[in-house]
C-alpha positions as CSV (number, residue, x, y, z in Angstrom):
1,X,-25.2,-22.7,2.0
2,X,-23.9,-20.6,4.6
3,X,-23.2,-16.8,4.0
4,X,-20.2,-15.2,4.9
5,X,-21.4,-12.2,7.5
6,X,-21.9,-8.6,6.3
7,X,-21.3,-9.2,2.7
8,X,-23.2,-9.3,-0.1
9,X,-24.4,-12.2,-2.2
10,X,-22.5,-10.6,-5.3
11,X,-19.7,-10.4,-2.8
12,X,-19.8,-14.4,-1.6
13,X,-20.3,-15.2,-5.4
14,X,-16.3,-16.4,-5.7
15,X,-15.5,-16.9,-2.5
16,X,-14.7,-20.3,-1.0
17,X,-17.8,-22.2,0.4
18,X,-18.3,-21.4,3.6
19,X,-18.7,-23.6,6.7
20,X,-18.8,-22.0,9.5
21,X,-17.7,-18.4,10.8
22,X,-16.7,-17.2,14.1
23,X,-16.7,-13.9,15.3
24,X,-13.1,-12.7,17.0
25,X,-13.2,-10.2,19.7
26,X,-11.9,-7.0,18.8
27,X,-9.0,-5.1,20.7
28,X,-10.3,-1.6,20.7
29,X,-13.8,0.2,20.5
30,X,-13.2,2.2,17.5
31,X,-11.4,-0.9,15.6
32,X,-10.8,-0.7,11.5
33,X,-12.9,-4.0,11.1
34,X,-14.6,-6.5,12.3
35,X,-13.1,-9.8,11.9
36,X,-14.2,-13.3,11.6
37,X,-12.6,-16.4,12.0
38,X,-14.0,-18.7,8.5
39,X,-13.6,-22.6,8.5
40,X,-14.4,-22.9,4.6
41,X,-13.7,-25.5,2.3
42,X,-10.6,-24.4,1.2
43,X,-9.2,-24.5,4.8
44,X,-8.9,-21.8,8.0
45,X,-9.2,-18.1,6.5
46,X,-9.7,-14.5,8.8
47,X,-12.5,-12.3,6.9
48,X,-12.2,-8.7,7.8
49,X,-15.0,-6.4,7.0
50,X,-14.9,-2.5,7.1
51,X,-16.2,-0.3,10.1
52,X,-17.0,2.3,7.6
53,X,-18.2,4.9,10.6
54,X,-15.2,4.0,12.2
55,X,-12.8,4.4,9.7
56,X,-14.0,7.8,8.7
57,X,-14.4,9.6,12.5
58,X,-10.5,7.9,13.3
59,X,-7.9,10.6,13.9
60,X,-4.9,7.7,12.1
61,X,-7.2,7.7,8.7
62,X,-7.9,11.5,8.9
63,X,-3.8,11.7,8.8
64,X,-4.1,9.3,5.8
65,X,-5.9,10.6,3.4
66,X,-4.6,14.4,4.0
67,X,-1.1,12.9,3.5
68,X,-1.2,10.0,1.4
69,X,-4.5,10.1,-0.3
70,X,-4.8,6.7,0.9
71,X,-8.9,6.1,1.1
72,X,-8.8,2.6,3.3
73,X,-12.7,2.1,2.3
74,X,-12.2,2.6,-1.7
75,X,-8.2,1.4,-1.3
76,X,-9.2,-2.3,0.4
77,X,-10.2,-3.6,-3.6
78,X,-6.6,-3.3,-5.0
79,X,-5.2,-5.2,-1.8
80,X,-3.5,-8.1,-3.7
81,X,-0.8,-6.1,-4.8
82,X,0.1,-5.0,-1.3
83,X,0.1,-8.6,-0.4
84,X,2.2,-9.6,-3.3
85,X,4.4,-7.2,-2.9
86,X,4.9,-7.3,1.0
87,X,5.3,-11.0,0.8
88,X,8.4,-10.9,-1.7
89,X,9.9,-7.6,0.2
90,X,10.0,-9.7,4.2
91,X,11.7,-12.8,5.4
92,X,8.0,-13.2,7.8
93,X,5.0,-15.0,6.9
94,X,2.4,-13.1,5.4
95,X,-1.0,-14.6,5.1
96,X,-1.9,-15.9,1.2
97,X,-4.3,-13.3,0.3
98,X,-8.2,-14.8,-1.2
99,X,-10.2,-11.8,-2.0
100,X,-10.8,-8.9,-1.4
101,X,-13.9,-5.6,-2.2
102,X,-14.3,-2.0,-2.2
103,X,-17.4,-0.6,-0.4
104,X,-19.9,0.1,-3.2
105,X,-23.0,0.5,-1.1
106,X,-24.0,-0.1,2.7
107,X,-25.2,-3.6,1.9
108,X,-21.8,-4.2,-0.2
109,X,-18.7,-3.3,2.4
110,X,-15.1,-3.1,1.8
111,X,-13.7,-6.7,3.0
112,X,-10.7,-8.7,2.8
113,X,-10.4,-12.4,3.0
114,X,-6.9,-13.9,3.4
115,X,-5.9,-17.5,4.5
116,X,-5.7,-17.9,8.2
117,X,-1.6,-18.3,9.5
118,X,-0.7,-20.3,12.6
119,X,0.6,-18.5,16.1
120,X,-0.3,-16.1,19.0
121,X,-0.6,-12.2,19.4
122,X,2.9,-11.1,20.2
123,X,3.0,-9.7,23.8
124,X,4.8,-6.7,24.1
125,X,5.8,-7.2,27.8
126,X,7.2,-10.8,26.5
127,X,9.6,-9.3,23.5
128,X,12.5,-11.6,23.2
129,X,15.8,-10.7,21.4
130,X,14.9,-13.1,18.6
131,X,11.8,-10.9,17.8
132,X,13.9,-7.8,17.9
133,X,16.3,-9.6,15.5
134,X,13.3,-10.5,12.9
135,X,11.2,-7.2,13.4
136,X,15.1,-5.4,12.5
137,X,15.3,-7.8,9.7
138,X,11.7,-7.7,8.4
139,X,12.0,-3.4,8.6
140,X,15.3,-3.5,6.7
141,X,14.2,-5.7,4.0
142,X,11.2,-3.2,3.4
143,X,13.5,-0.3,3.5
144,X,15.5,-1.7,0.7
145,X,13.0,-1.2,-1.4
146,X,13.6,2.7,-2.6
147,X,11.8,4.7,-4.9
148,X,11.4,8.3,-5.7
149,X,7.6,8.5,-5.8
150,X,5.5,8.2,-2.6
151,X,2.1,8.0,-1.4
152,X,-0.3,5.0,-1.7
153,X,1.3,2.2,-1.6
154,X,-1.1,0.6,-4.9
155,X,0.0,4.0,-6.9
156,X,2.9,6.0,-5.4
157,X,2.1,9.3,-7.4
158,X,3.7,12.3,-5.5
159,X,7.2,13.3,-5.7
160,X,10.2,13.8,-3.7
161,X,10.0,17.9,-3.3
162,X,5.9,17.6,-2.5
163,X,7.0,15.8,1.1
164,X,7.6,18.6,3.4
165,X,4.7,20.7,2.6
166,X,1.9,17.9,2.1
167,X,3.3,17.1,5.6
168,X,3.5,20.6,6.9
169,X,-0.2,21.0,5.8
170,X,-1.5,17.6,7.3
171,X,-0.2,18.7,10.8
172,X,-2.2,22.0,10.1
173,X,-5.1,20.2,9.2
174,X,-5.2,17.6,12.0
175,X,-3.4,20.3,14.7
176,X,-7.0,22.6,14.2
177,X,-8.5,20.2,16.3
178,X,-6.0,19.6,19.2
179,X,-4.8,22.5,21.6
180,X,-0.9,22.1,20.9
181,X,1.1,24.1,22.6
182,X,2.9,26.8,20.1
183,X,6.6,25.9,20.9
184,X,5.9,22.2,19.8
185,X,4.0,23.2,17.0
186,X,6.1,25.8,15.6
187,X,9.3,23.4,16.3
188,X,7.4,21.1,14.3
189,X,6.0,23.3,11.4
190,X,9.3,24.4,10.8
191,X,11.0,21.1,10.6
192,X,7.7,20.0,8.1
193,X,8.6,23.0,5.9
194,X,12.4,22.5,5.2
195,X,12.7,18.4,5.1
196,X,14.4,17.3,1.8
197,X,14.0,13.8,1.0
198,X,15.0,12.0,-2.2
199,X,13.6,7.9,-1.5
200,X,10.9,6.4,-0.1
201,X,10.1,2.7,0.9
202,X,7.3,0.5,2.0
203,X,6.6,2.2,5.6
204,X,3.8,0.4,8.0
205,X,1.9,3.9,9.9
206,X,0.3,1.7,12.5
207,X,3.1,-0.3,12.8
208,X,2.4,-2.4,16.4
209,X,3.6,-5.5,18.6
210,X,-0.4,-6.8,17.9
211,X,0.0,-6.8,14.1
212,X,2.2,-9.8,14.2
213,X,2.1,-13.3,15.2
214,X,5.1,-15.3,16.8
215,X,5.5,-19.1,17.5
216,X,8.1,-20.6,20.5
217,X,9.0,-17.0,21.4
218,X,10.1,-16.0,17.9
219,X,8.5,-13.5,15.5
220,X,6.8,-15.2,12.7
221,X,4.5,-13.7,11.1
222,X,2.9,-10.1,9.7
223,X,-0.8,-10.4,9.3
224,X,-2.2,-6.8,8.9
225,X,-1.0,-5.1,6.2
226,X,-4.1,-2.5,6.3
227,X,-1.9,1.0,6.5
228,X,1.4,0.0,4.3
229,X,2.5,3.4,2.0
230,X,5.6,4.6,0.6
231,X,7.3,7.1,3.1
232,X,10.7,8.4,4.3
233,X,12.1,5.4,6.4
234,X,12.5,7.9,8.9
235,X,9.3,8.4,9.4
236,X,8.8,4.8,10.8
237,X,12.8,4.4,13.2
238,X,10.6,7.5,15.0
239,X,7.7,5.4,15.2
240,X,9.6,2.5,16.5
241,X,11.2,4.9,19.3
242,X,8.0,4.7,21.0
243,X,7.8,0.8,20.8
244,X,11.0,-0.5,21.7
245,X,13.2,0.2,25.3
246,X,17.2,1.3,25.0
247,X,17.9,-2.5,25.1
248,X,15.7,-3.4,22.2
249,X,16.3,-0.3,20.4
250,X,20.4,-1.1,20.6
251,X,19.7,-4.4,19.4
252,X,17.2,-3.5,16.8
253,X,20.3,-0.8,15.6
254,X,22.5,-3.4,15.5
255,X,20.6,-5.7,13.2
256,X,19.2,-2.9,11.0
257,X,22.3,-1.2,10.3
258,X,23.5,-4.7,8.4
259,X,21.6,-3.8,5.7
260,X,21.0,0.0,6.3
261,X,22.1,3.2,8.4
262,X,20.1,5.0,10.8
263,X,20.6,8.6,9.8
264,X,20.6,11.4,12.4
265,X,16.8,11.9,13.3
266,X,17.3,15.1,15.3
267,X,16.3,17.3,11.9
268,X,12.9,15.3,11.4
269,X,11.9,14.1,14.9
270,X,9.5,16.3,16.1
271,X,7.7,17.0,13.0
272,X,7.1,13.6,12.7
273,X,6.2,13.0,16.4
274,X,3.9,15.4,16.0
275,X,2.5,13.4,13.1
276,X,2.1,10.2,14.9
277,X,0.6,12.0,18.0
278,X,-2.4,13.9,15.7
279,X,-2.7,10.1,13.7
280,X,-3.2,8.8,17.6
281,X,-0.8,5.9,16.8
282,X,-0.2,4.5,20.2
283,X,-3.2,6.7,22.2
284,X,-1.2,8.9,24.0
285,X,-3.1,11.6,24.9
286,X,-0.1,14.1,26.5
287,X,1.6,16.2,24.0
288,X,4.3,17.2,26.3
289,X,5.1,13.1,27.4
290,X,4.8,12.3,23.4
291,X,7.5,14.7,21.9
292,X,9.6,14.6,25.1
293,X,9.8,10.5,24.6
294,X,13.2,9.1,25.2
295,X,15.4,9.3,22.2
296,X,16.4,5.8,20.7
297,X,18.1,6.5,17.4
């Protein structure tokens, strides 16, 4: 028999029979997981094991836990629902999920195992307008999906008027280790301290071009679902600023606002840019180029 790497043999008891595994490169040095490609009996599947150190040193879970109480390394157990859920919410593919594990011990780490799905990394220098179509479509189904509680996505258990300052105390936390300068931060703290929101939908923090796959030039496919929670949608059209150019940004509007309306951001964008910059979404290590980022929406 041939043991799945990292995990346990209580952890392989259920699992598919393994074949063979191959270990994929990973994109960054302080990556989430390390991932495995598994030929098993049961077909092609992608095994992702926990970088515990990792997890718990990065800036983006820091920003998770002090906001949304969401503990990736306990959370990673209770990821069926998220696939469920996710699957019946979007028009893409999202990969069938097997099994998945909590950490309970060094020797037993948090994993998930989900069938394998057919295409190539998106390349964001290769974005065609068919992707910006499905991405608009993909996001606006998710939106649809309003509640009044927010936080993890598995248990959504804070409410609407607990928003602003849960958020204007995360960007205290995280701001005590960066030198911000006190215009931006004050700008930001202020915004933080008077936003009102009454719904919340399934938002995706490290939403990326990389965590989807596409097949002949179309988007096809969402296969990391590893930091979905229940947020203002506003909180992600400021994320997508950053990813998307005027062009892509007019035609993303111009899907979206089929099914929803972008409201004015002006009242909300800079607390949350602030967010994203202390999470270290996209890298960006220039406060000043990060919050003065061209306006989209």
């Amino acid at each position: 028999m041939v043991n799945y790497p990292l995990l346990s043999t209580q952890q392989q008891q259920h699992l598919p029979e393994l074949i063979q595994a191959i270990r994929l490169p990973t994109m960054y040095e302080d990556s989430t997981h390390q991932i495995w490609q598994c030929d098993t009996v049961d077909g092609l599947m992608i095994l992702k094991v926990c970088n515990t150190e990792n997890v718990k040193k990065a800036s983006f879970w820091q920003g998770m836990k002090h906001l949304f109480d969401v503990d990736l390394i306990q959370s990673l157990g209770k990821f069926d629902f998220v696939y469920q859920k996710i699957s019946k919410y979007s028009s893409l593919v999202i990969p069938k999920f097997i099994a998945s594990d909590s950490e309970s011990s060094p020797s037993s780490p948090a994993f998930i195992l989900a069938q394998y799905v057919s295409g190539t990394m998106v390349d964001m220098t290769e974005i065609k307008d068919g992707m910006i179509e499905a991405l608009a479509r993909h996001i606006s189904q998710c939106h649809q999906k309003e509640q009044s509680q927010w936080g993890e996505f598995q248990h959504a258990k804070y409410s609407a008027n607990e928003w602003g300052i849960r958020l204007y105390k995360t960007l205290e936390e995280l701001a005590s280790n960066h030198s911000i300068p006190e215009t931006i931060r004050d700008e930001a703290y202020q915004q933080a301290r008077t936003l009102s929101v009454e719904s919340f939908v399934p938002v995706m923090m490290d939403l990326r071009w990389d965590q989807f796959l596409q097949q002949k030039q179309q988007l096809s496919a969402l296969v990391d679902l590893d930091a979905f929670v229940y947020a203002p949608k506003e909180l992600e059209l400021v994320l997508l600023e950053y990813l998307l150019d005027e062009q892509q940004a007019n035609k993303f509007k111009q899907h979206y606002q089929q099914e929803k309306t972008i409201d004015d951001l002006s009242q909300v964008r800079k607390a949350y840019r602030l967010l994203l910059f202390l999470m270290n979404i996209l890298g960006e290590k220039d406060i000043e180029r990060w919050m003065n980022a061209p306006v989209r929406f």
